[in-house]
VOBA-1610 file (N, C-alpha, C; in pm, whole numbers, padded with zeros to 5 digits, always signed):
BEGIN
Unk+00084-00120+00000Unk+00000+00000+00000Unk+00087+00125+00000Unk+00036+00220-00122Unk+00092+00382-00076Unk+00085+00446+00035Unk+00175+00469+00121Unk+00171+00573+00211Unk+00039+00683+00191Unk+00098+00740+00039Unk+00003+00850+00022Unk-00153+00817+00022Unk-00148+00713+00023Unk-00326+00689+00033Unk-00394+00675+00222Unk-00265+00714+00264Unk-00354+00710+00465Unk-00273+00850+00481Unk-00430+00903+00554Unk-00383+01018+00625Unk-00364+00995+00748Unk-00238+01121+00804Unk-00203+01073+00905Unk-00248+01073+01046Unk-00357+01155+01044Unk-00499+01174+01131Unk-00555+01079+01160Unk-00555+00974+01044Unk-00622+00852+01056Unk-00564+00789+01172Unk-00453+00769+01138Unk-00342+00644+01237Unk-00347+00770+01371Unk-00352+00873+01408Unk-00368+00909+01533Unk-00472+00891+01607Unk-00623+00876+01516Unk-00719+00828+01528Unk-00734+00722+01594Unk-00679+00593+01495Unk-00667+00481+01494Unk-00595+00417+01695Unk-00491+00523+01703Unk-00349+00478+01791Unk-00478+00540+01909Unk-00529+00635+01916Unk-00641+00675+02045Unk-00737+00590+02080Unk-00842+00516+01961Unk-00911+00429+02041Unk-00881+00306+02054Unk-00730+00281+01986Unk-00664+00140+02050Unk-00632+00169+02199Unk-00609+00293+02215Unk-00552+00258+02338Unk-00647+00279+02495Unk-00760+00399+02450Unk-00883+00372+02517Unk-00982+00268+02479Unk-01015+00227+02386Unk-01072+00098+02306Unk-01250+00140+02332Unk-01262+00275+02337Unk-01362+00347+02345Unk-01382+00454+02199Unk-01476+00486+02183Unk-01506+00588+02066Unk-01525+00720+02169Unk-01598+00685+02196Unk-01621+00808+02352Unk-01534+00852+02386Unk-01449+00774+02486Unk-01314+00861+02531Unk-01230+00855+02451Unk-01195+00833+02315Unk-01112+00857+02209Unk-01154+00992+02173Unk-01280+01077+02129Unk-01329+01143+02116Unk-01326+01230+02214Unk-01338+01235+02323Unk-01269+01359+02427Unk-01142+01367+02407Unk-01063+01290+02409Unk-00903+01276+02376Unk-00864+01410+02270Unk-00928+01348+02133Unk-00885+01381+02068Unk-00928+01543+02049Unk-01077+01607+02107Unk-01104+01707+02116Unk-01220+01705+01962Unk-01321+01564+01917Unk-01357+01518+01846Unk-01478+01471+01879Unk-01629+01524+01800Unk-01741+01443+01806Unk-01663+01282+01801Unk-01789+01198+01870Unk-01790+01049+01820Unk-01848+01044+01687Unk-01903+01124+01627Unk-01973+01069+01518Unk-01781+01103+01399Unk-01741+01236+01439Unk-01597+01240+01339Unk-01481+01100+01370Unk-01487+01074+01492Unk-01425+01000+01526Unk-01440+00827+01463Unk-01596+00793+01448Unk-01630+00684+01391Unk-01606+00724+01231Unk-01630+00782+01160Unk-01621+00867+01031Unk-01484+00845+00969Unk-01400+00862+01089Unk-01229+00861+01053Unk-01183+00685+01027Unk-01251+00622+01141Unk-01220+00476+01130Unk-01249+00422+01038Unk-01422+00453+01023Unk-01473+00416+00844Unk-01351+00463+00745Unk-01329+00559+00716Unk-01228+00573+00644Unk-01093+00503+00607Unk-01041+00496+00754Unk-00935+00375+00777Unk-00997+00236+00748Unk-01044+00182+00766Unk-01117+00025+00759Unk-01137+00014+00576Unk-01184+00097+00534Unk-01191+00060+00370Unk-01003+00126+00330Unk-00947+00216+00369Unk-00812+00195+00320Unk-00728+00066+00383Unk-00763+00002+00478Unk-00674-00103+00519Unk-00733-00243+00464Unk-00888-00222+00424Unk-00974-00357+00406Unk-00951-00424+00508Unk-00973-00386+00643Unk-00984-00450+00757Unk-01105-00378+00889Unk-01180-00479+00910Unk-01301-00397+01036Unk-01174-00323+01161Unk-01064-00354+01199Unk-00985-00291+01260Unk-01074-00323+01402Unk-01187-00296+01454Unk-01265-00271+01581Unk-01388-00339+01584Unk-01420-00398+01631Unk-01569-00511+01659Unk-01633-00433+01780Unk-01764-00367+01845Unk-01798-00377+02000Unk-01806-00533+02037Unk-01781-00502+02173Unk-01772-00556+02266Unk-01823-00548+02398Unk-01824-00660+02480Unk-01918-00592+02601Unk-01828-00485+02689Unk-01705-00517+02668Unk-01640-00391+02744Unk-01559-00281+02646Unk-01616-00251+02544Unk-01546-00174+02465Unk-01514-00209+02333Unk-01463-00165+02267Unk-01378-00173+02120Unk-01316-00304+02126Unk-01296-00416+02043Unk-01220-00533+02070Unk-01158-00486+01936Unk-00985-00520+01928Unk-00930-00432+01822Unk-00932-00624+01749Unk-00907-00635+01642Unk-00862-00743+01521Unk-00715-00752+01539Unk-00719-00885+01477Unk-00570-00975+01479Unk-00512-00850+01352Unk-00576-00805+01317Unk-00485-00687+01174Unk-00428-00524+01279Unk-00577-00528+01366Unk-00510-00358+01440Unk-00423-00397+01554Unk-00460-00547+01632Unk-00319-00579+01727Unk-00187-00527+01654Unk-00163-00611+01530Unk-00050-00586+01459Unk-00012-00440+01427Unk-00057-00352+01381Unk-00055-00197+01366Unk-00034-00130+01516Unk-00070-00209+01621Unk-00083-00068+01693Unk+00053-00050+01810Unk+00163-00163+01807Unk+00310-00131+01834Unk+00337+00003+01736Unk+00378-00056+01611Unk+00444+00045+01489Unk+00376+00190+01531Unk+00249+00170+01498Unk+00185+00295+01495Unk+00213+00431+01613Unk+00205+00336+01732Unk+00254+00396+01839Unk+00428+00449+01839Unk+00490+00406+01775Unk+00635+00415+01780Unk+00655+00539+01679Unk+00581+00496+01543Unk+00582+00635+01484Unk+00570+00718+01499Unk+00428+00709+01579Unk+00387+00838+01568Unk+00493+00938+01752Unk+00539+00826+01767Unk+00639+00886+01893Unk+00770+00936+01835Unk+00785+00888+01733Unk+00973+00916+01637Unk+00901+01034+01586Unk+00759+01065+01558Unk+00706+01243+01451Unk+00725+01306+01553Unk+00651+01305+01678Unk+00684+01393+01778Unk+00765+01416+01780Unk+00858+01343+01860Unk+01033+01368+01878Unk+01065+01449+01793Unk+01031+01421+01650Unk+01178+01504+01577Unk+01043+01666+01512Unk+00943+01660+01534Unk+00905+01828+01580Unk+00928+01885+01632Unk+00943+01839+01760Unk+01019+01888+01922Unk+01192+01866+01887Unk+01255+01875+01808Unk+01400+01857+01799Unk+01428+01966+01796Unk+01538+01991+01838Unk+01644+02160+01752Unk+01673+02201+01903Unk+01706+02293+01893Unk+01692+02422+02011Unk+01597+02426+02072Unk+01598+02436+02243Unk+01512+02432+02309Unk+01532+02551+02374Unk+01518+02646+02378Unk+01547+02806+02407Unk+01422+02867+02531Unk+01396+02800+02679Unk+01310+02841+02783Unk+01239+02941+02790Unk+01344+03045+02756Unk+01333+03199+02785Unk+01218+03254+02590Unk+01215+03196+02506Unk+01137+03189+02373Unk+01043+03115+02358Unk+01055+02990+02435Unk+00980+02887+02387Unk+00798+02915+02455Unk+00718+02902+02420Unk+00545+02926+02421Unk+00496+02783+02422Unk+00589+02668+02432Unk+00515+02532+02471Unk+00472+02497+02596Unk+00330+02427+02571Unk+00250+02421+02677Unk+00282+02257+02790Unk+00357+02261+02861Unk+00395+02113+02918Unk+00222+02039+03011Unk+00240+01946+02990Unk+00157+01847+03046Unk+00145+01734+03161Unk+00089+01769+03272Unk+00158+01686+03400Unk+00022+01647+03470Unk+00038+01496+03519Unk-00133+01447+03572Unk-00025+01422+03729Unk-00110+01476+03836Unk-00053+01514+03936Unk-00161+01529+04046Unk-00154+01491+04179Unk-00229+01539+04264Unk-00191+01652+04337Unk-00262+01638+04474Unk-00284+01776+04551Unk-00111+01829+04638Unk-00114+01702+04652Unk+00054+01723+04674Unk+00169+01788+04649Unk+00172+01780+04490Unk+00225+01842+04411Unk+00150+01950+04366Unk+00033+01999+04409Unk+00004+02092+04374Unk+00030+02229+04464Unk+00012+02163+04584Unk+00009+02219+04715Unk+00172+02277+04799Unk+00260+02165+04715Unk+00415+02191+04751Unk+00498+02248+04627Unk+00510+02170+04531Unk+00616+02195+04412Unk+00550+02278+04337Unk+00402+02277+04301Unk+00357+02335+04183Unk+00403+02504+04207Unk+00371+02524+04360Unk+00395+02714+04320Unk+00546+02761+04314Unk+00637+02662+04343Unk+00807+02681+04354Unk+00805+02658+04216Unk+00763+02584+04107Unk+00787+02574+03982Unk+00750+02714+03897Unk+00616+02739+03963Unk+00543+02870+03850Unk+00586+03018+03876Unk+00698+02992+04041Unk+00771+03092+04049Unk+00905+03093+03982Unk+00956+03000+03958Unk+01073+02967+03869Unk+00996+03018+03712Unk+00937+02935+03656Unk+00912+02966+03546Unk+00884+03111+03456Unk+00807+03180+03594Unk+00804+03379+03570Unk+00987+03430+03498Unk+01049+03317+03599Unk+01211+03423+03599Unk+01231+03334+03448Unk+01255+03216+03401Unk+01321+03164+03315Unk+01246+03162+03191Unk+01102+03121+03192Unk+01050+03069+03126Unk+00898+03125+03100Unk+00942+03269+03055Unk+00766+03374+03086Unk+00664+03293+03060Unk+00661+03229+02916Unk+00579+03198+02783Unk+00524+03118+02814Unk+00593+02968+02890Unk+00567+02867+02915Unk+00433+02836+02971Unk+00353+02764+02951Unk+00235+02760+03055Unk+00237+02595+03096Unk+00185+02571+03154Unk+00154+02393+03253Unk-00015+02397+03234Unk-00051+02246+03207Unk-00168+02236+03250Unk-00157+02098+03333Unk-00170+02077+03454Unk-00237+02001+03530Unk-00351+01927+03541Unk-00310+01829+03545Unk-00445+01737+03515Unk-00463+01646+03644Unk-00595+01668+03715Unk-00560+01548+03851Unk-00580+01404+03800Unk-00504+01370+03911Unk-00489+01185+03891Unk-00602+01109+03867Unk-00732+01189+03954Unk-00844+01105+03916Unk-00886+01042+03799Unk-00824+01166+03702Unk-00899+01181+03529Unk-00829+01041+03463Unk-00728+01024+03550Unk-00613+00964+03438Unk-00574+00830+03446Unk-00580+00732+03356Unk-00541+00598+03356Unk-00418+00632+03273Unk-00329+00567+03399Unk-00152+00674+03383Unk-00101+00617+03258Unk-00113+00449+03239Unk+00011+00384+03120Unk-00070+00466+02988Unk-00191+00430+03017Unk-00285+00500+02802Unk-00239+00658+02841Unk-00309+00735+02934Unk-00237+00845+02914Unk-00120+00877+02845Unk-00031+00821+02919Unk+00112+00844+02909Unk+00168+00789+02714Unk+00121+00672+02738Unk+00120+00612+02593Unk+00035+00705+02508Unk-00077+00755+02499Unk-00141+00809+02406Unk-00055+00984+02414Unk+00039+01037+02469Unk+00084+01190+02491Unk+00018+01283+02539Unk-00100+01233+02604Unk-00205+01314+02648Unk-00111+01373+02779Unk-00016+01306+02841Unk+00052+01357+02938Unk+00204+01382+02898Unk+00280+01465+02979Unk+00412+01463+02932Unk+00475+01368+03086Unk+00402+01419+03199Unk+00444+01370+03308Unk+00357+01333+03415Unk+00418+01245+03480Unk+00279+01191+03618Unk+00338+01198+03707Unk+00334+01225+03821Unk+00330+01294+03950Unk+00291+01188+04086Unk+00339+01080+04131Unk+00294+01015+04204Unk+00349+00901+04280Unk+00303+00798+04383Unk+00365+00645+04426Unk+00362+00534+04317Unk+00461+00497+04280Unk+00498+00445+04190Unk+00562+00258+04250Unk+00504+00143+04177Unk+00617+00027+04232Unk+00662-00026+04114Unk+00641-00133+04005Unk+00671-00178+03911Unk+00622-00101+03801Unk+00742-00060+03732Unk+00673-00016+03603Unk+00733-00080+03466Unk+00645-00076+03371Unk+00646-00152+03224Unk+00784-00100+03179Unk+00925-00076+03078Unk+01040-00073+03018Unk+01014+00061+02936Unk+00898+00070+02888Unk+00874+00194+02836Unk+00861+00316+02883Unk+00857+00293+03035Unk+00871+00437+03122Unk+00957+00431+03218Unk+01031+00599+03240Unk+01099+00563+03307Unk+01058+00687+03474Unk+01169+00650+03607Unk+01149+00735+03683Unk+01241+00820+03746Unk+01170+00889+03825Unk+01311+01002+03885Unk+01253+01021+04016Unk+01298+01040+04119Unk+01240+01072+04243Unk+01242+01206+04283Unk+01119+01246+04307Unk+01137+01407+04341Unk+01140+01479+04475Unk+01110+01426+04596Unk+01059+01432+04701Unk+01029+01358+04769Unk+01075+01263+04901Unk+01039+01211+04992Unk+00954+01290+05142Unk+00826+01232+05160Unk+00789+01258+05248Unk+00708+01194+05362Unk+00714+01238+05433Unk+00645+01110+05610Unk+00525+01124+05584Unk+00479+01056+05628Unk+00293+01012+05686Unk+00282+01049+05809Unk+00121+01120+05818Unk+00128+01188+05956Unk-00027+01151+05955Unk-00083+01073+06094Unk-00238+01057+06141Unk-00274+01149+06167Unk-00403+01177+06141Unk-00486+01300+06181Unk-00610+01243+06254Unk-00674+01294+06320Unk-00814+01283+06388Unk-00848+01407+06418Unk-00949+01435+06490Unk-01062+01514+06532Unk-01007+01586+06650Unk-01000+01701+06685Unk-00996+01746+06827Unk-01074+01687+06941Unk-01003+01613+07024Unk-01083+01562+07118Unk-01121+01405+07100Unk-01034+01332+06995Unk-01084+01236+06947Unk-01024+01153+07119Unk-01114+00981+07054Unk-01081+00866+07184Unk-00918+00817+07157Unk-00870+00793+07047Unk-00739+00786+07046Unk-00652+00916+07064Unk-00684+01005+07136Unk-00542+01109+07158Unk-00513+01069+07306Unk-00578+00962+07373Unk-00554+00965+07513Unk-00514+00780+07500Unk-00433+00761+07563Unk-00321+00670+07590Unk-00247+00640+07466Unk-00165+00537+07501Unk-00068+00490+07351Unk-00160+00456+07247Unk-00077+00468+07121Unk-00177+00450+06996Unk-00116+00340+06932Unk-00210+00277+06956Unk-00163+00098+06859Unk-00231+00117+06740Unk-00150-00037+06695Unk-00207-00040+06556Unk-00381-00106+06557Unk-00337-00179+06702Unk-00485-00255+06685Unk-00609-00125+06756Unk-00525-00005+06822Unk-00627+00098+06809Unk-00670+00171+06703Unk-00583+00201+06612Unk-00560+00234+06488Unk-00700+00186+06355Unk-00702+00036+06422Unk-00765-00029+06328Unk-00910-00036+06371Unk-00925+00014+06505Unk-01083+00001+06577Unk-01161+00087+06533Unk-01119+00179+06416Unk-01201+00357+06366Unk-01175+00350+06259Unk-01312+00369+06198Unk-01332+00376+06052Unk-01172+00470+05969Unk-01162+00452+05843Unk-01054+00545+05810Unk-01145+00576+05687Unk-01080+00737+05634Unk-01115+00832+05558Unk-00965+00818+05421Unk-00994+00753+05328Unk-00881+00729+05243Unk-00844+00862+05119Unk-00716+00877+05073Unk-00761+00873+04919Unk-00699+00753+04817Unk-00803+00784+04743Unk-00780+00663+04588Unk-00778+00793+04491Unk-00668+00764+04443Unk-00613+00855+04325Unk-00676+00862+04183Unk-00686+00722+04185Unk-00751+00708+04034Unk-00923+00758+04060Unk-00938+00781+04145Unk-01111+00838+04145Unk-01215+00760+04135Unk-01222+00609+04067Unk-01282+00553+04070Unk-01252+00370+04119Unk-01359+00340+04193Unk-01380+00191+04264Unk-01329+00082+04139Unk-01370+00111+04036Unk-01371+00001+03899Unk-01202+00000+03864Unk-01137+00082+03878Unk-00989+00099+03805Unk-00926+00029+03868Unk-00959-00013+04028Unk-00894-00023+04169Unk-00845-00152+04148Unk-00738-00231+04157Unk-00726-00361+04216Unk-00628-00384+04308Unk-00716-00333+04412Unk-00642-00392+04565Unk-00543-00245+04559Unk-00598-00148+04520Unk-00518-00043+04516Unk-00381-00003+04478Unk-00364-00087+04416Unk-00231-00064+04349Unk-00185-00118+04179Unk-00278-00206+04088Unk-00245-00186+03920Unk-00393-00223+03867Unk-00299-00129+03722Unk-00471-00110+03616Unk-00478-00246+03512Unk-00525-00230+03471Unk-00592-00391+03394Unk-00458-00397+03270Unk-00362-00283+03253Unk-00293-00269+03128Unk-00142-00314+03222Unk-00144-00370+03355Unk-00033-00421+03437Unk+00042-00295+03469Unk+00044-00198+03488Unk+00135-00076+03538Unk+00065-00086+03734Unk+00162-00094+03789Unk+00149-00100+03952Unk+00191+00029+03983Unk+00092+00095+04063Unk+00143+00243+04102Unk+00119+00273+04298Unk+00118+00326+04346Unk+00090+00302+04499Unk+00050+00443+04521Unk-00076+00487+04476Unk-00111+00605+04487Unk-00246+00632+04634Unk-00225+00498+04716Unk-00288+00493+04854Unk-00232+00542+04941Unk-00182+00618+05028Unk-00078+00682+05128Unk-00126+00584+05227Unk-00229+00594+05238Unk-00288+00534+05353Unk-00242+00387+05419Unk-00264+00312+05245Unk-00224+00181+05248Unk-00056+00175+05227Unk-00017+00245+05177Unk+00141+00230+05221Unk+00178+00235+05374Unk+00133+00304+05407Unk+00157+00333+05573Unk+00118+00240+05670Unk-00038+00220+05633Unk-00072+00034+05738Unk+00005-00073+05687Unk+00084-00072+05546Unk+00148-00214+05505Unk+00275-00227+05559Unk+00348-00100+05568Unk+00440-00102+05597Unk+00514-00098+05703Unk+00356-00077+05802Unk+00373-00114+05978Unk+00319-00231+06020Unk+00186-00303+05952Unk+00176-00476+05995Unk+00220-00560+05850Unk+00270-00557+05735Unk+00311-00639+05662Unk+00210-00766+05664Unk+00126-00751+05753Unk+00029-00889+05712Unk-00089-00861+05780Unk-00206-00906+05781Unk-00312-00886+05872Unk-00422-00796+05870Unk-00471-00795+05934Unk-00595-00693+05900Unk-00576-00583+05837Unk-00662-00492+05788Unk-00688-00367+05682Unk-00773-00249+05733Unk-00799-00139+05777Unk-00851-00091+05850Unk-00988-00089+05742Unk-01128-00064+05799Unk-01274-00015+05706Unk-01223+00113+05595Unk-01223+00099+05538Unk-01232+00222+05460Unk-01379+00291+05430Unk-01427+00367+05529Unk-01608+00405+05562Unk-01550+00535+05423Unk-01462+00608+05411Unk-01476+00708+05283Unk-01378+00715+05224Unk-01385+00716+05078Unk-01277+00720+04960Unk-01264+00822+04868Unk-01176+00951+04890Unk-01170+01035+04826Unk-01084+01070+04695Unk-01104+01157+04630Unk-00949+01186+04555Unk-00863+01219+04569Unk-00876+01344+04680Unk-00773+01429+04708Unk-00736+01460+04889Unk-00614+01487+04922Unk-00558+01482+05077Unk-00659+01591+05158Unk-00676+01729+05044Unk-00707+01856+05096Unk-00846+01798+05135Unk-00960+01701+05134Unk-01047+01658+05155Unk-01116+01601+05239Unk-00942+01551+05313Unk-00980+01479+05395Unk-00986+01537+05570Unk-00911+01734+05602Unk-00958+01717+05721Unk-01122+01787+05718Unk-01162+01819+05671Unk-01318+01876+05675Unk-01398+01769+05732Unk-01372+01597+05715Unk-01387+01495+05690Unk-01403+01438+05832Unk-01303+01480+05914Unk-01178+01428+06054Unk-01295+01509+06145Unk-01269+01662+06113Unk-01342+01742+06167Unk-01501+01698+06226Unk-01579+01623+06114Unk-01710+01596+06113Unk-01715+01469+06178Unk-01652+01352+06221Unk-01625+01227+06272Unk-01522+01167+06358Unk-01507+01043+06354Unk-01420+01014+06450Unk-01326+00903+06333Unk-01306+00920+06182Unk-01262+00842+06149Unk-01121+00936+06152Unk-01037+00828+06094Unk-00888+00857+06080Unk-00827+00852+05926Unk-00687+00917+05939Unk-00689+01015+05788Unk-00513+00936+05793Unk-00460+00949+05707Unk-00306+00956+05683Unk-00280+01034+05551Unk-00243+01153+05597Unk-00206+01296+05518Unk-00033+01253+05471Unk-00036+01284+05359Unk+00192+01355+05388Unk+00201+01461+05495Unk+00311+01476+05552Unk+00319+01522+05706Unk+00300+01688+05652Unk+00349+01787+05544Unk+00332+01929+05516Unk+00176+01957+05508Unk+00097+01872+05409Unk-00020+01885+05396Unk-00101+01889+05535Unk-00054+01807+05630Unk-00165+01780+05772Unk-00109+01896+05853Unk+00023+01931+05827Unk+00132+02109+05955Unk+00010+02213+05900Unk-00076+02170+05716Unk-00144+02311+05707Unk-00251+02313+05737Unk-00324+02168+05771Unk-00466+02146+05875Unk-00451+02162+05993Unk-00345+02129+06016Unk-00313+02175+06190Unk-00396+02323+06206Unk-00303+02421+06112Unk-00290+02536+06116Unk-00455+02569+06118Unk-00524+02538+06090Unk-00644+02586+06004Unk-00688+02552+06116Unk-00696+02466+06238Unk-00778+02382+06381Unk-00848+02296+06324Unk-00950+02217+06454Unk-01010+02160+06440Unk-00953+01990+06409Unk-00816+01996+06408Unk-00772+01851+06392Unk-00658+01858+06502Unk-00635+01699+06553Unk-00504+01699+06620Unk-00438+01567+06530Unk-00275+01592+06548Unk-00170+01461+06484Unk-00172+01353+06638Unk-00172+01254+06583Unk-00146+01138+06630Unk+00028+01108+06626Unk+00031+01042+06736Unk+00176+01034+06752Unk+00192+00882+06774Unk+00186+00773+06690Unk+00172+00631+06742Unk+00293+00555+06796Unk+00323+00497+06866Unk+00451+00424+06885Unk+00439+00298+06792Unk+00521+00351+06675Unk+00516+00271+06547Unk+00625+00345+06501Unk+00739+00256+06407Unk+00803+00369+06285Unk+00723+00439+06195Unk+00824+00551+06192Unk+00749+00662+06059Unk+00773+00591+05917Unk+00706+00610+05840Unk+00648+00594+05714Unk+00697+00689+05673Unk+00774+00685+05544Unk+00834+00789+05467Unk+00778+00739+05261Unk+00698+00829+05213Unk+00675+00756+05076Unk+00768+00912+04996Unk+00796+00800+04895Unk+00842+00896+04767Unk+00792+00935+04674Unk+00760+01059+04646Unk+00699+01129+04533Unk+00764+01082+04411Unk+00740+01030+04306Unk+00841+01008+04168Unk+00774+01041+04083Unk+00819+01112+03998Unk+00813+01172+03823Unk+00837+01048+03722Unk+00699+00998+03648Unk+00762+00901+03560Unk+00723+00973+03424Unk+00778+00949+03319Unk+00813+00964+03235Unk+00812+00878+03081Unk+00786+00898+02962Unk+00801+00830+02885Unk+00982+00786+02857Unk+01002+00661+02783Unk+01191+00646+02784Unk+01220+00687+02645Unk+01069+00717+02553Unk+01094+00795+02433Unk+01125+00946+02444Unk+01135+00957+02524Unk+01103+01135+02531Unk+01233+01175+02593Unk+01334+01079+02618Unk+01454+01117+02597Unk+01536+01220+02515Unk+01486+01184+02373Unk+01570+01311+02280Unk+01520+01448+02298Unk+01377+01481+02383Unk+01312+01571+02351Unk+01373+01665+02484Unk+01412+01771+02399Unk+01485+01843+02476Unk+01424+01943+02537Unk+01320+01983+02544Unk+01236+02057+02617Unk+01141+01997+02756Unk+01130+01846+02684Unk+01089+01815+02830Unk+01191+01683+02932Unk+01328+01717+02896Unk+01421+01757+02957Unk+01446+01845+03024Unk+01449+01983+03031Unk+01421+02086+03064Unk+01341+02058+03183Unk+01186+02036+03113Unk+01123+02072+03255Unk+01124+01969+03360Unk+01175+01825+03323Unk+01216+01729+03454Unk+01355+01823+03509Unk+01454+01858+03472Unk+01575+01890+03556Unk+01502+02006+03625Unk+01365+02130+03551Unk+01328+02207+03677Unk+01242+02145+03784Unk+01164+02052+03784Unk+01095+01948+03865Unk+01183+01897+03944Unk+01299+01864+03915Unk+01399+01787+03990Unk+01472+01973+04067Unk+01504+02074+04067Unk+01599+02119+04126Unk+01461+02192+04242Unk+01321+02207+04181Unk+01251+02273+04257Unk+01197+02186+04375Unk+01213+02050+04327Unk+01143+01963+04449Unk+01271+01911+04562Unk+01350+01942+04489Unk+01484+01956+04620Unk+01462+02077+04720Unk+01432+02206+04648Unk+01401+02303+04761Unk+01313+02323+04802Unk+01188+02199+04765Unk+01084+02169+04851Unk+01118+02066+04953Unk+01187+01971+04913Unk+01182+01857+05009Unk+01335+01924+05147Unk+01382+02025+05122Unk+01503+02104+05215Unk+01427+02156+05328Unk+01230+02265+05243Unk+01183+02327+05313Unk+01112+02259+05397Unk+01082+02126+05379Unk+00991+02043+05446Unk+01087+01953+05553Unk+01207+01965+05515Unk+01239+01906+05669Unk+01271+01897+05785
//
């Protein structure tokens, strides 16, 4: 087949609802009715003479012809990027818009040390932030909808890589006046009161056991559950009575009940501040999780978002200096 007979819209088309395996959310993706979006595939399917996509009860089921297409396709269309984004990467000129799926954390610590850096170096530049809820990190990341993700990270797939930006402690919160601020705080007291979580990904269905998505990427975006695993390693699980998205959520939460919270320790010094909550002090080791920046391992040549990991990396050093 001629090249010149596929446009290349098509195969971006094509590479979006392989990788959501939705018309729907291919179509938000792309910033595209579903009806243009189905329109484009028709198009593709008589230039390839292949159905490419069947429904299914859970979505798009791609063909033994679009399995085969949708490595290459993806690689290509990652080698066009790259070499658009090639040349000179000039901070202080450049008007590119970077892309980062990130929670409150990073919004709350690094994000304003970055957008104060960026005034001095980088006027033009703008960030859009996207919270974690929205985002199923590997298709994100694979489809370029993101440049960067922001989060607890354990096994990841060869195609991405990480950087650590920030280590920080876990700190209990409760209620002013709660029944655990009076004697020692066990774990098996710990575990007698409902807890107030967050789940990053936003939704119950993405969840397995809180830590990987159905596409095998393992991420540890539970604070909560890092912190009980890493003090009983086996055994009970506390109730999880509420599941939120975000940390900032959770003392309004504390305030109204008697359940229990596990904040990063800066986020809970600024509920302190605000009242209405006290820290728990358990005779247990501290819990320390690491913030990490992952990354595509294609996006190596791309020298601009190079750039903005080494400013991610020098600004979350003089966050993680100010936080300790």
């Amino acid at each position: 087949m001629n090249l010149r007979q596929i446009d290349l819209n098509l195969l971006y088309v094509f590479h979006q609802v392989m990788t959501y395996r939705s018309i729907s959310l291919a179509s938000e993706e792309l910033n595209l009715s579903a009806s243009a979006v189905s329109h484009a595939l028709a198009r593709l399917r008589q230039a390839l003479n292949d159905e490419l996509f069947v429904r299914g009860e859970n979505g798009m089921v791609p063909t033994p012809r679009a399995l085969a297409l949708a490595s290459p396709v993806q690689d290509a269309l990652a080698l066009l990027s790259t070499a658009l984004n090639a040349g000179p990467f000039v901070p202080a000129e450049s008007t590119r818009v970077f892309r980062i799926a990130a929670g409150d954390l990073f919004c709350s610590i690094t994000l304003p040390k970055l957008i104060t850096r960026f005034a001095v170096v980088a006027p033009a530049i703008d960030l859009k932030v996207v919270p974690l809820s929205r985002v199923d990190f590997r298709r994100q990341l694979e489809s370029a909808s993101v440049d960067l993700l922001i989060g607890w990270f354990e096994a990841l797939p060869e195609t991405l890589r990480r950087s650590k930006l920030l280590t920080e402690r876990a700190a209990l919160l409760v209620r002013e006046g709660h029944p655990l601020l009076d004697g020692d705080v066990t774990m098996a007291r710990l575990l007698a009161y409902p807890h107030a979580v967050v789940e990053l990904t936003g939704t119950e269905e993405m969840r397995t056991d809180g830590f990987q998505d159905d596409r095998g990427l393992v991420r540890r975006v539970w604070i909560e559950r890092a912190v009980l695993e890493g003090r009983t390693h086996a055994g009970p699980t506390p109730r999880v009575a509420v599941s939120v998205p975000y940390f900032t959520a959770l003392p309004p939460l504390l305030r109204a009940s008697d359940m229990v919270a596990t904040l990063p320790a800066r986020l809970a010094r600024s509920a302190l501040a605000e009242g209405g909550v006290a820290m728990l002090d358990p005779a247990l080791e501290p819990i320390e999780v690491t913030l990490e920046m992952v990354y595509r391992a294609s996006d190596d040549a791309d020298e601009g978002l190079k750039w903005l990991r080494e400013q991610m990396q020098a600004v979350s050093e003089d966050a993680d200096a100010d936080g300790a």
